[in-house]
C-alpha positions in Angstrom: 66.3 101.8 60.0 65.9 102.1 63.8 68.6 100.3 66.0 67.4 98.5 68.7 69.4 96.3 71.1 68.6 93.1 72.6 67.9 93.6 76.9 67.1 90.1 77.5 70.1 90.2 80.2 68.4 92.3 82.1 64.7 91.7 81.1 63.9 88.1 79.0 63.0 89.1 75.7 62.9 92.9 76.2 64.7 95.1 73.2 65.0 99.1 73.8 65.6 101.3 70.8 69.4 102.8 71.2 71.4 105.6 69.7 74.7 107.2 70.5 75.3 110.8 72.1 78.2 112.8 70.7 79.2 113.7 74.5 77.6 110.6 76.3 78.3 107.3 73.9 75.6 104.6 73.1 72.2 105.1 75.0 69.1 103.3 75.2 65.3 104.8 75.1 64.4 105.9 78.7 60.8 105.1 77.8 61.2 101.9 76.5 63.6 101.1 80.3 61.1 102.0 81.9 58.9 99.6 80.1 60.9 96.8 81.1 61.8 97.5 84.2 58.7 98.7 85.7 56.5 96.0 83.4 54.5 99.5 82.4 52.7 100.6 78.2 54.6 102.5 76.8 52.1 105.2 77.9 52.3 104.4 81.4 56.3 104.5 81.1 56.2 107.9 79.8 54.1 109.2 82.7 56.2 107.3 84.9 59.3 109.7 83.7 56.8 112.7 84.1 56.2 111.7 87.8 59.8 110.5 89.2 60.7 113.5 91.8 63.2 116.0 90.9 65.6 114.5 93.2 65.4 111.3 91.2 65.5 113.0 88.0 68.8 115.5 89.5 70.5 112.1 90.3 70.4 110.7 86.7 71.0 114.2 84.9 74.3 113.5 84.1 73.2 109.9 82.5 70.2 111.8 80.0 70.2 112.8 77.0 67.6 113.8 74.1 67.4 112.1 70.6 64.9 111.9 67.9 64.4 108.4 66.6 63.8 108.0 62.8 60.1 107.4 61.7 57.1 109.3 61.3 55.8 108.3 64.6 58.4 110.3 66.4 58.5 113.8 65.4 60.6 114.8 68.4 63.5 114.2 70.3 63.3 111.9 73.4 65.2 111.2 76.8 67.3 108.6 76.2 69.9 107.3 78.9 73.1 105.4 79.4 74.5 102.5 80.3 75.2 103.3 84.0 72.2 105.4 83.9 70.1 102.3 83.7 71.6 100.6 86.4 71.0 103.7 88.6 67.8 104.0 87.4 66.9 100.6 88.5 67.9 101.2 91.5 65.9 104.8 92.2 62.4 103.7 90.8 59.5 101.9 92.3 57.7 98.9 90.8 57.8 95.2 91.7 59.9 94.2 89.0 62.7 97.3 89.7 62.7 95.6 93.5 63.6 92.5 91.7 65.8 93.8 89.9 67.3 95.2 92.7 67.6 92.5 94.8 69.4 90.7 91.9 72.4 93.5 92.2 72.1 93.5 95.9 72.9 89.8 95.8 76.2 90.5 93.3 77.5 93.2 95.6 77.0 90.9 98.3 78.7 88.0 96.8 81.6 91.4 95.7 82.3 92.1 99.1 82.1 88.2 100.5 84.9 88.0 97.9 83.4 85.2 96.4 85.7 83.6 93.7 83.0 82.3 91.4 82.3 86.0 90.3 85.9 85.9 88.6 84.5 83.3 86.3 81.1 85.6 85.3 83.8 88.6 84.5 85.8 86.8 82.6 83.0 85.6 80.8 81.5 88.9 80.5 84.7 90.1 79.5 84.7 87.5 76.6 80.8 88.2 75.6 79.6 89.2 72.6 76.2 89.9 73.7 75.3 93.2 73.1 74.4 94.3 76.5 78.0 93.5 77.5 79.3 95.4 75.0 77.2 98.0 75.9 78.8 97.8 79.4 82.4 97.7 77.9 81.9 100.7 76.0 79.8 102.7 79.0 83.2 102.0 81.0 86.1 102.5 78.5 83.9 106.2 77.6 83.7 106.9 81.3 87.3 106.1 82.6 88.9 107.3 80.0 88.9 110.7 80.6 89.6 110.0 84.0 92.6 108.5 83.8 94.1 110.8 81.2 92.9 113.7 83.9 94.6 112.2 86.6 97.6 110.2 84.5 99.6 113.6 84.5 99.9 114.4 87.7 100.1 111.5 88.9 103.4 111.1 86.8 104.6 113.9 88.0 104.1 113.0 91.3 106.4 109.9 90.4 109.2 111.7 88.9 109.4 114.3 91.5 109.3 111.2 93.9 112.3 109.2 92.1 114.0 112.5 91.6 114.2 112.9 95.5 115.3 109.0 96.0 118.4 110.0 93.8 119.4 112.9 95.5 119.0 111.2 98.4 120.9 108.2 97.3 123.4 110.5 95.9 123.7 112.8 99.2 123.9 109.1 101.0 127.2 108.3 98.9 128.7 111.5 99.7 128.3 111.3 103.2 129.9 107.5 102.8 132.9 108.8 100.6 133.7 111.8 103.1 133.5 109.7 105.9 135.6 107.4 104.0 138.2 109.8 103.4 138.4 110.9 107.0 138.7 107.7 108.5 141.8 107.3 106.0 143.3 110.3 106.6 142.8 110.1 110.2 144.6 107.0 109.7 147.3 108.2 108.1 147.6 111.6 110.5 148.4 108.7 113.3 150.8 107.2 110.9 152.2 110.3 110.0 152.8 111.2 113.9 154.3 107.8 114.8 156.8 107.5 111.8 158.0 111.4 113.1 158.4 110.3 116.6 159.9 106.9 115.9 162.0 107.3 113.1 165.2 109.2 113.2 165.3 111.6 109.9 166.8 114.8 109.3 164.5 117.8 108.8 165.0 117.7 105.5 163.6 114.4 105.2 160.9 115.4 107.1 159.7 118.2 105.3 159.6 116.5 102.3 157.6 113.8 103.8 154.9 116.0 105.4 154.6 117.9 102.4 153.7 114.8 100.3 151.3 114.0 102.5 149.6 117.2 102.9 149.7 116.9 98.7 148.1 113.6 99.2 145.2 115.2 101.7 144.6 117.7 99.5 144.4 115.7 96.5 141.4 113.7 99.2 139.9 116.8 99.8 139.2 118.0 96.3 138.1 115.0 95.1 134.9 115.5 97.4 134.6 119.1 96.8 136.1 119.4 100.5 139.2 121.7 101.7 141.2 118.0 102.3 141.0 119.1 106.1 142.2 116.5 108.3 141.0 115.5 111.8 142.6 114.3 115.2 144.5 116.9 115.8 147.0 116.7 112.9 148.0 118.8 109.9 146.0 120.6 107.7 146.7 122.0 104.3 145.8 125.7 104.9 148.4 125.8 107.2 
């Protein structure tokens, strides 16, 4: 049996015959669109399609495709269009009820732009519909985006690791830079200690030796423990001396 689909959404009472593309999804008969939209025979509708300039019909390439509809009265395959295609259709041909129609979306993508919050109640709505012109429109957009996204997911993700990757070397270069000023500001400390407990304290050389070689040890010990020589600053000691 031929499946036909409900278009009172767009025109009260209107059904077009439907099929689905192997490379485009569900589509509807362009001649029986046309019918609706442009109030034509089905005749008239054909020659309509004839007519349309090759701009127009370059424009909606993308949306067309051919099918043959069961029945003896249609021996051959037939242009039959999408989902989106219709609604660029509607908008590229002539006809009083087309400009109708066309005011009607002009009005929506005015309302769109206005950011007028009653539209978020017609998509929910929508989104909740079980008419078969909105599933129509569910499936025209899930078969559209999703190549889309899974084209542009990878790199994307990439994009995002290469991006957190950097933040961690930077954090981690950020530490470094923190610890080995750390350390310097300790053992700068320590140099001045160093220097004051020589001067001030009476010790033998003995004594002293062992006491600046601990703390050279101790430097050292700084030093490696930040991949660093353990030099030390402010004029005192250092261990490769």
């Amino acid at each position: 049996a031929m499946s036909t689909i409900p278009f009172d959404e767009i025109v009260p009472g209107a059904t077009a015959r439907t099929c689905v593309l192997q490379d485009k999804g569900q589509a509807l008969s362009l001649r029986d669109v046309l019918m609706h939209i442009c109030g034509l025979s089905p005749k008239r509708a054909n020659e309509k399609w004839s007519l349309l300039s090759d701009t127009i019909k370059n424009e909606l390439t993308e949306f067309i495709g051919q099918f043959r509809f069961p029945g003896p009265g249609n021996p051959s395959p037939v242009p039959v269009i999408t989902f989106k295609g219709v609604l660029k259709l509607i908008m590229l041909v002539s006809g009083e009820k087309a400009a109708l129609y066309r005011s009607t979306m002009a009005k929506v993508l005015q309302r769109y732009y206005a950011g007028d919050d009653s539209l978020t109640d017609e998509i929910e709505a929508n989104a909740k519909s079980n008419s078969p012109i909105a599933q129509m429109a569910r499936a025209s957009l899930a078969a559209e985006m999703g190549p889309v996204q899974n084209e542009l997911s990878l790199p994307y993700k990439r994009k995002l690791e290469e991006l957190e990757i950097a933040r961690l070397e930077t954090d981690i270069q950020a530490k470094k830079v923190a610890i080995r000023d750390s350390e310097r500001e300790y053992l700068s400390k320590v140099t001045v200690s160093l220097r004051e407990l020589c001067q001030d304290t009476v010790m033998d050389e003995r004594s002293r030796l062992i006491l600046k070689d601990n703390f050279l040890n101790m430097a050292m010990l700084q030093g490696q423990s930040s991949g660093g020589q353990g030099l030390l600053t402010n004029g005192g000691p250092s261990p490769n001396k």
